[in-house]
C-alpha positions as CSV (number, residue, x, y, z in Angstrom):
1,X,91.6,254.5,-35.6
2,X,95.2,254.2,-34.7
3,X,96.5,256.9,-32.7
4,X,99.9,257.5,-31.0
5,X,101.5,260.2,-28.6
6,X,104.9,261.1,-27.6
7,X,107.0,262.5,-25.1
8,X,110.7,264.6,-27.1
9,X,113.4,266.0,-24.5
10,X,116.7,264.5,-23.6
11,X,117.6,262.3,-22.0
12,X,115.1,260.4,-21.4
13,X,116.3,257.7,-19.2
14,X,112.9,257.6,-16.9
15,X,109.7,258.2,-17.9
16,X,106.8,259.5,-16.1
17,X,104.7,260.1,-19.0
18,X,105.0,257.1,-21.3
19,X,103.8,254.3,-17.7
20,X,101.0,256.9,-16.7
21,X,99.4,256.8,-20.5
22,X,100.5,253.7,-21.5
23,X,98.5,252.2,-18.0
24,X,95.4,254.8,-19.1
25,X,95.3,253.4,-22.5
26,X,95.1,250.1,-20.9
27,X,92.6,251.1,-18.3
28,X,90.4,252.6,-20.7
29,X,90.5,250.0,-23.2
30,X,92.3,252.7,-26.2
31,X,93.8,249.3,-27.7
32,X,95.0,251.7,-30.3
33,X,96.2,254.3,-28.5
34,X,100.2,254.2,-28.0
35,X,102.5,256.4,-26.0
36,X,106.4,256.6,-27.1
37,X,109.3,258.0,-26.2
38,X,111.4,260.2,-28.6
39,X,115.3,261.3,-27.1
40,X,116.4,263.7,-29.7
41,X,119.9,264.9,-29.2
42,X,118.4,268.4,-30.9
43,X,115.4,269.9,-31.5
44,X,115.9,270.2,-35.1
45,X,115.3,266.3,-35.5
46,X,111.7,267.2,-34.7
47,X,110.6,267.2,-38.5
48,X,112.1,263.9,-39.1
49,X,110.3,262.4,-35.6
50,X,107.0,263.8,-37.2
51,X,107.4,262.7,-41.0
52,X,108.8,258.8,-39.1
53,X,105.3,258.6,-37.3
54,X,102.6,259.3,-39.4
55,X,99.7,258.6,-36.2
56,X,101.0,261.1,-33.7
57,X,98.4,263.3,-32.6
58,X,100.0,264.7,-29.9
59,X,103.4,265.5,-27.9
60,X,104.4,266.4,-24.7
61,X,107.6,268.2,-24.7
62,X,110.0,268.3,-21.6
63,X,113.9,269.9,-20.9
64,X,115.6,271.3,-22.5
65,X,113.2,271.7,-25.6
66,X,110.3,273.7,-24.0
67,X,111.6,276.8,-25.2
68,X,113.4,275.4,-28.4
69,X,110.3,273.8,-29.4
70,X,108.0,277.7,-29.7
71,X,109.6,278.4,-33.8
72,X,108.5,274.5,-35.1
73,X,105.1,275.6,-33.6
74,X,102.4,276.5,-36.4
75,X,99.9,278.2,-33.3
76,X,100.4,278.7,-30.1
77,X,97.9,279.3,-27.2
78,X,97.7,282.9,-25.4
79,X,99.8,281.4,-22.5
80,X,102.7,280.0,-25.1
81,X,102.6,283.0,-26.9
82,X,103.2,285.3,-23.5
83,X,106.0,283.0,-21.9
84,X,107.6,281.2,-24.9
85,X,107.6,278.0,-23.3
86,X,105.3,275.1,-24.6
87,X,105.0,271.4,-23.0
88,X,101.9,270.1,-25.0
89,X,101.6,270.1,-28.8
90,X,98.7,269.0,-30.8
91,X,99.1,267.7,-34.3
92,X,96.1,268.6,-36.6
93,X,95.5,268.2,-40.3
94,X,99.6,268.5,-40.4
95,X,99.9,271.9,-38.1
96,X,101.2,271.9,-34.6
97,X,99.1,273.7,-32.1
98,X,101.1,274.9,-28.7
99,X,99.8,274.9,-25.4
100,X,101.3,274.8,-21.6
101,X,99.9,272.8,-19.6
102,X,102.3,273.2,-16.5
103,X,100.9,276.4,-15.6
104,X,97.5,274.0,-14.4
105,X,99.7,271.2,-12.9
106,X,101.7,273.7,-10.9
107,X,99.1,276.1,-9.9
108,X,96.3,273.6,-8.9
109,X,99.2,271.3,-6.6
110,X,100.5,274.4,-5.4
111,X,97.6,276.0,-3.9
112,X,96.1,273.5,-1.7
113,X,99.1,274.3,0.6
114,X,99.8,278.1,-0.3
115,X,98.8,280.3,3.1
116,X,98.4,283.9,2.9
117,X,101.8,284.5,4.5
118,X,103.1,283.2,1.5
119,X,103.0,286.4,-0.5
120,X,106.6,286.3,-2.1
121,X,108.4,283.6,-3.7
122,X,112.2,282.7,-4.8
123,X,111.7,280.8,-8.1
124,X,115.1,278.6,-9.0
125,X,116.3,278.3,-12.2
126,X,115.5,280.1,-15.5
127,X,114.4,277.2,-17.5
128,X,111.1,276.8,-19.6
129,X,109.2,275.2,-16.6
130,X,110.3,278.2,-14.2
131,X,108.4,280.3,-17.1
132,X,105.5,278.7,-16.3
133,X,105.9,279.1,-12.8
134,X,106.6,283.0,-13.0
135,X,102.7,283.4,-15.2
136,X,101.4,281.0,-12.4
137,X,102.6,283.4,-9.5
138,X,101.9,286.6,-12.1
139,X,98.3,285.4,-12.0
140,X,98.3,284.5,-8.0
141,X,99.4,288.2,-7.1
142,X,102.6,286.7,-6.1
143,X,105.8,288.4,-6.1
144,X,109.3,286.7,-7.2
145,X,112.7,286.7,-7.3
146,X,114.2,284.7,-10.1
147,X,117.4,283.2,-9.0
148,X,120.1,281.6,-11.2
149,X,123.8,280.3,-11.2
150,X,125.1,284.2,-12.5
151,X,124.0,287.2,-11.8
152,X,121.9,289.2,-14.3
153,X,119.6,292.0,-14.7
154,X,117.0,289.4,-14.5
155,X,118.0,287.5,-11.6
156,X,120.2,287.1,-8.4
157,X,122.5,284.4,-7.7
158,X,122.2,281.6,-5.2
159,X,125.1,283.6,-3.3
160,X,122.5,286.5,-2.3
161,X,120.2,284.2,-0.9
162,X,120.8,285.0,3.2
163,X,118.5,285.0,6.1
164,X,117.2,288.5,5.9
165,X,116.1,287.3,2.1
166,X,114.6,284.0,3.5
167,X,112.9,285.8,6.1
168,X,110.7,287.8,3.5
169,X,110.8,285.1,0.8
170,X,108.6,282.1,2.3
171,X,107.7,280.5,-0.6
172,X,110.5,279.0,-2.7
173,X,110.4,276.5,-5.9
174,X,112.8,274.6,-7.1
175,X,112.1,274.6,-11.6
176,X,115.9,272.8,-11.7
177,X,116.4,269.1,-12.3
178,X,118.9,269.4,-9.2
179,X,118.5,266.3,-6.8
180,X,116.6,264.2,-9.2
181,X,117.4,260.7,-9.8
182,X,120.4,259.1,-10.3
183,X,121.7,262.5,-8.5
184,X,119.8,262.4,-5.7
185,X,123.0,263.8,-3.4
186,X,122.7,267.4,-5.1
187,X,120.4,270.3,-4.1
188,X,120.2,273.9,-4.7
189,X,123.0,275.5,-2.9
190,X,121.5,277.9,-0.2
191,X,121.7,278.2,3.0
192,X,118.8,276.1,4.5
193,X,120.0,276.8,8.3
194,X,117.3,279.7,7.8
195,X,114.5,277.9,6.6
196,X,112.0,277.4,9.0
197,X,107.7,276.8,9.7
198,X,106.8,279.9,8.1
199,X,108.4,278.4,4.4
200,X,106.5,276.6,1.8
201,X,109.4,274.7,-0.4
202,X,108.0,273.1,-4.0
203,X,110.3,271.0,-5.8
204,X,109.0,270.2,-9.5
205,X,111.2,267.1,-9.6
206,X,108.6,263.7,-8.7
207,X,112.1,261.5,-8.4
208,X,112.7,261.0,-6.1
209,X,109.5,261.4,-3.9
210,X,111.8,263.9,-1.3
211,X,114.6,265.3,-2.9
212,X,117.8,266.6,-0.7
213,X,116.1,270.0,-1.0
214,X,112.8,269.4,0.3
215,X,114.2,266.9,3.1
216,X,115.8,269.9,3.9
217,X,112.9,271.7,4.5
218,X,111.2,269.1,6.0
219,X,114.0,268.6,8.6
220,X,113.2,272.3,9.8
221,X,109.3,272.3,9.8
222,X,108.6,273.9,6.2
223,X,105.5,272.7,4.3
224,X,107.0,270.7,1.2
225,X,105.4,269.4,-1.8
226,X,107.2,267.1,-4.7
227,X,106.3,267.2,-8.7
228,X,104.0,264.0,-8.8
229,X,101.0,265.8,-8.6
230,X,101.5,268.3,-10.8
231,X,102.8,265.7,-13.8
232,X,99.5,263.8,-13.0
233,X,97.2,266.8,-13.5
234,X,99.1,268.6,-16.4
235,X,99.0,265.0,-18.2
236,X,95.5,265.1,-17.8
237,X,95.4,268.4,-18.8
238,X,97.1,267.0,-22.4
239,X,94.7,264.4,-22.6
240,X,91.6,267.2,-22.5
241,X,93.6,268.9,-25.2
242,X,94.4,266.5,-27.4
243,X,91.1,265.4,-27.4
244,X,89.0,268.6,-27.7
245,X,88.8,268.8,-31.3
């Protein structure tokens, strides 16, 4: 039986997803499995991508649509429905079923690392994926900060980041696509003279390997880990899902 899957954000000029199940397929011998990419310019092309391919059993969803994605959604797993973010869809008998699965990929490659200094953590950005991060620190006992480009009830701005902050906050996670490839000049802008051993600095971008921000950290003795592991377990994670029922 023919079955395909699919990745929808934009842009989608590099692809993780569509090499890492495209080479399972052909490890496994699913000769009738296929894995495409759809760049939609908006969300609200999703009904014509689904009505265009007939075999899709399952999406993956990346920026910006994690969020958008939640009202074309006919269910939604406990963890959707509490953080309104959703990176995994299943298609059955015409409904779409949402799930996360980057709350597994970040909390199993972040804790291998994680010591029990690092009890507070500075989570950058306010996208989808730094909604997952927030339920995966909510459900570690770890306290955060978000921290975004203005200032809001909600979160601080980069600009109140200062040693006294750093010295407290040792665990700190980059959920913005700042430094990934082509851009691989740009990093968060804080002040990294005061990052030090103590830190634990996670970047969810995979590309590059070592982004300007965790190079950064690297430079001053901080424990650093990139995205690739993550992507690898959450896509995994979709595979379980689209194939439990």
């Amino acid at each position: 039986m023919i079955k395909s899957y699919g990745l929808i954000g934009f842009p989608l000029s590099h692809s993780f997803s569509k090499k890492y199940f495209t080479e399972k397929f052909q490890r496994e011998s699913l000769i009738e499995y296929s894995y495409e990419l759809f760049p939609i310019a908006s969300i609200d092309l999703l009904p014509d991508i689904l009505k265009k391919n007939p075999t899709l059993a399952g999406l993956n969803v990346t920026i910006p649509y994690k969020e958008q994605v939640v009202r074309f959604l006919d269910k939604s797993s406990p963890v959707v429905e509490e953080i309104g973010a959703c990176n995994c869809i299943m298609i059955k008998d015409g409904q779409l079923i949402g799930y996360n699965t980057d709350v597994i990929g970040f909390t199993k490659s972040l804790e291998p690392k994680l010591r029990t200094t690092h009890k507070k953590a500075l989570v950058l950005g306010t996208g989808g994926a730094a909604k997952a991060v927030h339920y995966s620190l909510r459900q570690k006992g770890i306290d955060f900060l978000q921290v975004s480009r203005s200032r809001s009830d909600r979160a601080i701005a980069y600009d109140d980041i200062d040693q006294q902050l750093l010295k407290e906050y040792t665990l700190i996670i980059n959920t913005t696509p700042l430094g990934m490839h082509p851009n691989v000049d740009q990093a968060p802008d804080m002040p990294y003279q005061f990052i030090g051993p103590d830190h634990y600095l996670f970047d969810l971008v995979y590309n590059p390997s070592q982004t300007k921000f965790l190079a950064e950290g690297k430079a001053r003795g901080a424990e650093i880990e990139n995205g690739a592991e993550m992507l690898i377990i959450q896509a995994e994670a979709s595979w379980d899902i689209w194939n439990s029922q």
